[in-house]
VOPAGU-2260 file (C-alpha; in pm, 1 decimal, decimal comma):
REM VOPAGU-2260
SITE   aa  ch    i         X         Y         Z
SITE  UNK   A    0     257,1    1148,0    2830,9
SITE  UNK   A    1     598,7    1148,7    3003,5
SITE  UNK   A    2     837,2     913,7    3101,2
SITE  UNK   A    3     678,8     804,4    3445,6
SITE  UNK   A    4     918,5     983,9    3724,3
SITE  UNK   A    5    1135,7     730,0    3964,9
SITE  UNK   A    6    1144,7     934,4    4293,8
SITE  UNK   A    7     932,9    1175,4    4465,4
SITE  UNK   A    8    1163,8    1427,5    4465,2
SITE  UNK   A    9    1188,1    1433,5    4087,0
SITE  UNK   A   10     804,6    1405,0    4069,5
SITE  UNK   A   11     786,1    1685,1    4297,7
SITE  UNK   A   12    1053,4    1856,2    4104,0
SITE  UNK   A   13     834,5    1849,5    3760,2
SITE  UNK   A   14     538,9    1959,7    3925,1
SITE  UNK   A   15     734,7    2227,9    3983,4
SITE  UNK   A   16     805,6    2375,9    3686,6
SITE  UNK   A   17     453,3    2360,9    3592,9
SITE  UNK   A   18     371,3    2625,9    3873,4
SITE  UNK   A   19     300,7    2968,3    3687,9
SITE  UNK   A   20     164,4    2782,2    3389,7
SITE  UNK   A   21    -181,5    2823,9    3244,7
SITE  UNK   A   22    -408,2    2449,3    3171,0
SITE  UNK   A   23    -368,0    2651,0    2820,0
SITE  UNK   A   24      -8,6    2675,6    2814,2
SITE  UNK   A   25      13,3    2310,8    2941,8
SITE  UNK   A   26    -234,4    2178,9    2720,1
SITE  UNK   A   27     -45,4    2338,9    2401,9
SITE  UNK   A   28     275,9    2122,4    2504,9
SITE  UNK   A   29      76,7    1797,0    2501,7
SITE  UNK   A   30    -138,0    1918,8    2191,2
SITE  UNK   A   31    -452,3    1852,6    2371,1
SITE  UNK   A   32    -739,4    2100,1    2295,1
SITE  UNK   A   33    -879,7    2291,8    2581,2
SITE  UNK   A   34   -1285,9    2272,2    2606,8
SITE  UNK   A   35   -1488,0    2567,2    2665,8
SITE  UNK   A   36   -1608,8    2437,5    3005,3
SITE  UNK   A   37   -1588,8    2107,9    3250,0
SITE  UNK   A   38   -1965,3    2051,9    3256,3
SITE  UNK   A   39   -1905,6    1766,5    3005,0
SITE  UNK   A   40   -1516,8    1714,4    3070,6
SITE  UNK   A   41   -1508,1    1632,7    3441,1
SITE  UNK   A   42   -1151,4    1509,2    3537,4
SITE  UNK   A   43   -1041,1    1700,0    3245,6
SITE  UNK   A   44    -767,8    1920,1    3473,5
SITE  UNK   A   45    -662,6    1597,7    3658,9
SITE  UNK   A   46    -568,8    1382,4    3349,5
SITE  UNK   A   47    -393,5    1717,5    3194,2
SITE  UNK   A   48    -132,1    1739,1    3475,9
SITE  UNK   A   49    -125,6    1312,7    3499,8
SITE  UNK   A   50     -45,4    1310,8    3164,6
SITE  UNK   A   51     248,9    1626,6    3225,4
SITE  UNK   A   52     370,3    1454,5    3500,9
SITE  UNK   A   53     370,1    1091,8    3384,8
SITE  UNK   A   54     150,9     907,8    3627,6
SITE  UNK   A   55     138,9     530,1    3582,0
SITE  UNK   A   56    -173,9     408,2    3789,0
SITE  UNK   A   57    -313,4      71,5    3570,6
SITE  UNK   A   58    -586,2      44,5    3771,0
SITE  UNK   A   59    -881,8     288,6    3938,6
SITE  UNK   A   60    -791,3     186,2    4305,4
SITE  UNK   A   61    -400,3     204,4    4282,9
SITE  UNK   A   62    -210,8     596,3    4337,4
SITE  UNK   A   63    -173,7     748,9    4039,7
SITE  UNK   A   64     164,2     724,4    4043,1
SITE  UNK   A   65     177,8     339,0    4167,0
SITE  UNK   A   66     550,4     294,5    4212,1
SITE  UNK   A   67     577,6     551,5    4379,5
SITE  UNK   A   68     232,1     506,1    4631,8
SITE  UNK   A   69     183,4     871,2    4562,5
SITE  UNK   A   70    -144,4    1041,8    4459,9
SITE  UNK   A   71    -252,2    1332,8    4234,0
SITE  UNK   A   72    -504,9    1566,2    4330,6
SITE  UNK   A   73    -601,3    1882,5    4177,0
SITE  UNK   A   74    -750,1    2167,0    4390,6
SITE  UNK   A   75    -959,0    2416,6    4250,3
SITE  UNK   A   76    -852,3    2749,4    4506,9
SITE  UNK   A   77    -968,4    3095,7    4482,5
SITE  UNK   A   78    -724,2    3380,4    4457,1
SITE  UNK   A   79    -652,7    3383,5    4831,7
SITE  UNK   A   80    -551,4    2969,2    4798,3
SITE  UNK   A   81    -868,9    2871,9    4933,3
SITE  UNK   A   82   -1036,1    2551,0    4764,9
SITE  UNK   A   83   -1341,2    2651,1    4601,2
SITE  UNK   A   84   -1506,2    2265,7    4631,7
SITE  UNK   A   85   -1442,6    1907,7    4839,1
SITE  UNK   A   86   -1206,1    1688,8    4700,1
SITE  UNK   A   87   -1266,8    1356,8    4526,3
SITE  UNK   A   88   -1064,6    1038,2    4696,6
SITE  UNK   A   89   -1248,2     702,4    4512,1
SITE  UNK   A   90   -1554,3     552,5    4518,8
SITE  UNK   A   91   -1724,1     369,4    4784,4
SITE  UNK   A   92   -1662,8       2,7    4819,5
SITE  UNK   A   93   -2078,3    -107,7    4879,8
SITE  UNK   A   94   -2046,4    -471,5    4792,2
SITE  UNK   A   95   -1847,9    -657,8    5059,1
SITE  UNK   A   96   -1820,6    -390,2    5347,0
SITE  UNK   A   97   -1764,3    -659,1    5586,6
SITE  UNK   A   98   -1439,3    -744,9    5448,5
SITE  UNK   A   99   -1292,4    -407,4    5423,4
SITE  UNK   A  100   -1084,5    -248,1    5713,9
SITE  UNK   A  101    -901,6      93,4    5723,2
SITE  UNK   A  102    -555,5     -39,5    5688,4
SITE  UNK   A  103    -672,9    -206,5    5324,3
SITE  UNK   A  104    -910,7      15,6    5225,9
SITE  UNK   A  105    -885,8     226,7    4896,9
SITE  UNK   A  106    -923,1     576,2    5113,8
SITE  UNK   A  107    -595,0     501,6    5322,9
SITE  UNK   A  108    -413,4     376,0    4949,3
SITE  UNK   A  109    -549,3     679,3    4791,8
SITE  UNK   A  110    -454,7     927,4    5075,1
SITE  UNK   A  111    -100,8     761,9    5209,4
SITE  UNK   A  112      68,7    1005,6    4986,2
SITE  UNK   A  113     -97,2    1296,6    4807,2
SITE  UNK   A  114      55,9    1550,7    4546,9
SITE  UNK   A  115    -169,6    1857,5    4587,3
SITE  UNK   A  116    -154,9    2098,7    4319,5
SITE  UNK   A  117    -379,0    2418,6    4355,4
SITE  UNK   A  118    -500,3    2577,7    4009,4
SITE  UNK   A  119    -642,3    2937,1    3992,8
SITE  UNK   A  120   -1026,1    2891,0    4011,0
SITE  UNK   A  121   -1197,7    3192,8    4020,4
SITE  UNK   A  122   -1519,1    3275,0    3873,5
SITE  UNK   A  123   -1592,3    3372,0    3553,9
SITE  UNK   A  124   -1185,4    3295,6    3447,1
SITE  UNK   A  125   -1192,1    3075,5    3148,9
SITE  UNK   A  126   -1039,9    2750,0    3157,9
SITE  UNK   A  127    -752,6    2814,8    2952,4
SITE  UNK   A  128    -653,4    3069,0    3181,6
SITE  UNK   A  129    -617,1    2908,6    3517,7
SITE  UNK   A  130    -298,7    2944,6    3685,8
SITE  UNK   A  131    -117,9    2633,0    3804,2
SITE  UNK   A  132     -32,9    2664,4    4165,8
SITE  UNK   A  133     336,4    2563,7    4367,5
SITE  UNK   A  134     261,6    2171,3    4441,7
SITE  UNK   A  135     252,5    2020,4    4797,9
SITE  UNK   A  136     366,2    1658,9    4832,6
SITE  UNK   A  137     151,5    1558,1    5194,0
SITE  UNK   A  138     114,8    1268,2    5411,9
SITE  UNK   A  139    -110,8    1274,3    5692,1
SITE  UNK   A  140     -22,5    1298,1    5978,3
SITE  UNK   A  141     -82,4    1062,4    6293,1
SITE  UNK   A  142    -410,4    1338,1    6387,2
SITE  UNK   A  143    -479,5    1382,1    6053,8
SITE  UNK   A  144    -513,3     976,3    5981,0
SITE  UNK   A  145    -655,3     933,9    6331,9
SITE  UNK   A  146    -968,8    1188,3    6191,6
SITE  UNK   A  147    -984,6    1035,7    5842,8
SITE  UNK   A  148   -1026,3     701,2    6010,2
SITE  UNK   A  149   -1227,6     774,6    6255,2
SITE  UNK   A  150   -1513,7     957,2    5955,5
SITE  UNK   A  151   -1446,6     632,3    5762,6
SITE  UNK   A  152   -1489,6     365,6    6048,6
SITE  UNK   A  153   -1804,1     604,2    6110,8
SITE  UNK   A  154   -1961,3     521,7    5748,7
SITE  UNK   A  155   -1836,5     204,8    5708,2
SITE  UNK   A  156   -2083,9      82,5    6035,6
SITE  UNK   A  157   -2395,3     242,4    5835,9
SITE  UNK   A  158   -2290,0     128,0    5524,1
SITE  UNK   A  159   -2319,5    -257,5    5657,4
SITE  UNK   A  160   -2588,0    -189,1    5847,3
SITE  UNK   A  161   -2774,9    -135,5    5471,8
SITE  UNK   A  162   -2854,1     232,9    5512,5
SITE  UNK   A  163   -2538,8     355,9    5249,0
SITE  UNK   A  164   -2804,2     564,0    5116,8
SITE  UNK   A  165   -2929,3     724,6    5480,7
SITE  UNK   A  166   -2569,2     873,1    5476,2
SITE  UNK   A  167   -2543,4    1218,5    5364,2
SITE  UNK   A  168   -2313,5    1515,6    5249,5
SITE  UNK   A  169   -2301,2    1651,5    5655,1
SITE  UNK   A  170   -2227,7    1323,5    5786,0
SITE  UNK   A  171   -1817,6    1328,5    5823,1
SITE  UNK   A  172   -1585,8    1535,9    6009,8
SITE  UNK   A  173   -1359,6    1605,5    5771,3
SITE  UNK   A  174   -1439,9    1270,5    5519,8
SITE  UNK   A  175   -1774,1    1327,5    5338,8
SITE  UNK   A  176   -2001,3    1061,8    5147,0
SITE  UNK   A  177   -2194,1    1169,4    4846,5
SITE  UNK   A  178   -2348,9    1054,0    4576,8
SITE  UNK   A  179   -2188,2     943,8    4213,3
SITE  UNK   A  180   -2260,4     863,5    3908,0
SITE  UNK   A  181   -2268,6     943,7    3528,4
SITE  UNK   A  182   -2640,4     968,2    3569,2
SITE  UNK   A  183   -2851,6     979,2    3818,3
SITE  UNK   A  184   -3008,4     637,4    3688,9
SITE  UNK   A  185   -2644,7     460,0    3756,1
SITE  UNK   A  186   -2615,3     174,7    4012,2
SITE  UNK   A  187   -2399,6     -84,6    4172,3
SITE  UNK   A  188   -2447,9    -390,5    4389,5
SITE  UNK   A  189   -2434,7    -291,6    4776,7
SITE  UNK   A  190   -2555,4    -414,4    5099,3
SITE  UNK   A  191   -2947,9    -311,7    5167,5
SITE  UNK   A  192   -3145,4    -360,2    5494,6
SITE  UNK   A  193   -3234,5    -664,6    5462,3
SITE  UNK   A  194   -2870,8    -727,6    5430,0
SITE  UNK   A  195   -2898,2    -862,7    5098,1
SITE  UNK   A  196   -2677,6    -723,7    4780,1
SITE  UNK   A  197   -2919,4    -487,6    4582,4
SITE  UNK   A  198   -2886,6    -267,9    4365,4
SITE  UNK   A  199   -2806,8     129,8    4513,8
SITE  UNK   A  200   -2676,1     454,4    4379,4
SITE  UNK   A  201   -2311,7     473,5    4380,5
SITE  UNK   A  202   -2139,9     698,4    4628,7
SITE  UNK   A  203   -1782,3     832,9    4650,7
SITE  UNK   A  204   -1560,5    1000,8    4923,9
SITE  UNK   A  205   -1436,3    1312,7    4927,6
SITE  UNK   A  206   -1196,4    1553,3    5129,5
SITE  UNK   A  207   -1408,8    1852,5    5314,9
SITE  UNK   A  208   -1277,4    2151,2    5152,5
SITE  UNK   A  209   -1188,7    2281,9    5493,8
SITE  UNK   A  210    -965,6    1984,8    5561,8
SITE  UNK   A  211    -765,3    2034,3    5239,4
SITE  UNK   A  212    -774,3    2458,6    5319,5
SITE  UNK   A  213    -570,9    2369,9    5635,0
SITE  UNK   A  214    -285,9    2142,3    5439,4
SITE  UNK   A  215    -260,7    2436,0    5232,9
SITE  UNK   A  216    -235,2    2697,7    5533,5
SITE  UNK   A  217       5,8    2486,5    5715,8
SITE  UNK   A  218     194,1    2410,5    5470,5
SITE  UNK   A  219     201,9    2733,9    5326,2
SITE  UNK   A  220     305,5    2837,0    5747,8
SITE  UNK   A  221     577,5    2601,1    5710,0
SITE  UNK   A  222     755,3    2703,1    5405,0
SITE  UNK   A  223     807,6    3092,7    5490,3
């Protein structure tokens, strides 16, 4: 891994000079072997550009690059930029609901700052071969929070009302809840109706791949 970079703009800077590069060019530099397929390496393409880029997150819940308060998130696109698939932000926080609120939650950490960098997806291209895309360093902006909130504030009533696991994949503007685990045995401690801690199926948020297709779009507006 690399020394951990001291400014956005030199974070922004290194991601960079990864764009052009294949997850088989940039796995050869960090002599990491590339597996066939993700099916049993989930994450695999997000810890291959933390580890280029030198993220320093200690803990789950903190940005991946902490000092910094910036994110990493990978998006899978299709040869026209599109994402291919909703993004992942962090789990669910099912145990204390009552205590959370937006301004502390782990969404608003995770999403305060995001480095997007879009990798060549496409069907049926091998994993060695995707194509690292040109990064986009984003912060949301006061619409853009005011809709995230407004999806989270939305779950975050059913979720301590007990019914976490009435909420499904359409509920969500633009912030989605879904189901997440290793297995689909796995569970945590989380409010239930009675309004009791019991034990539920995890869950996780994620970014509607339309939201994410119109950072890309307007950023993409922006730069030309």
């Amino acid at each position: 891994m690399r020394r951990t970079p001291t400014t956005p703009t030199e974070l922004l800077a290194r991601a960079r000079q990864l764009a052009g590069l294949t997850l088989g060019d940039l796995a050869g530099t960090l002599n990491t072997p590339v597996p066939a397929n993700l099916r049993r390496h989930k994450g695999w393409v997000g810890r291959l550009l933390e580890d280029a880029l030198g993220a320093d997150a200690s803990t789950a819940q903190a940005p991946d690059f902490a000092e910094l308060g910036i994110e990493l998130k990978t998006l899978p696109v299709d040869t026209s930029g599109k994402p291919r698939e909703s993004t992942f932000v962090t789990c669910v926080e099912l145990a204390h609901p009552d205590d959370i609120r937006w301004e502390t939650s782990h969404v608003r950490q995770k999403l305060a700052r995001v480095l997007f960098i879009p990798v060549l997806s496409e069907t049926g291209l091998d994993l060695g071969d995707r194509l690292v895309g040109q990064p986009l360093l984003w912060q949301p902006s006061p619409a853009e929070e005011a809709l995230l909130r407004a999806d989270w504030e939305g779950h975050m009533r059913t979720i301590r009302q007990g019914y976490a696991h009435a909420i499904t994949a359409r509920d969500g503007e633009v912030l989605q809840i879904r189901p997440k685990g290793a297995r689909a045995s796995s569970r945590v401690w989380g409010i239930g109706p009675s309004g009791e801690l019991e034990l539920i199926q995890p869950r996780a948020y994620y970014l509607r791949a339309g939201f994410t297709a119109g950072i890309i779009a307007r950023s993409f507006a922006l730069s030309t």
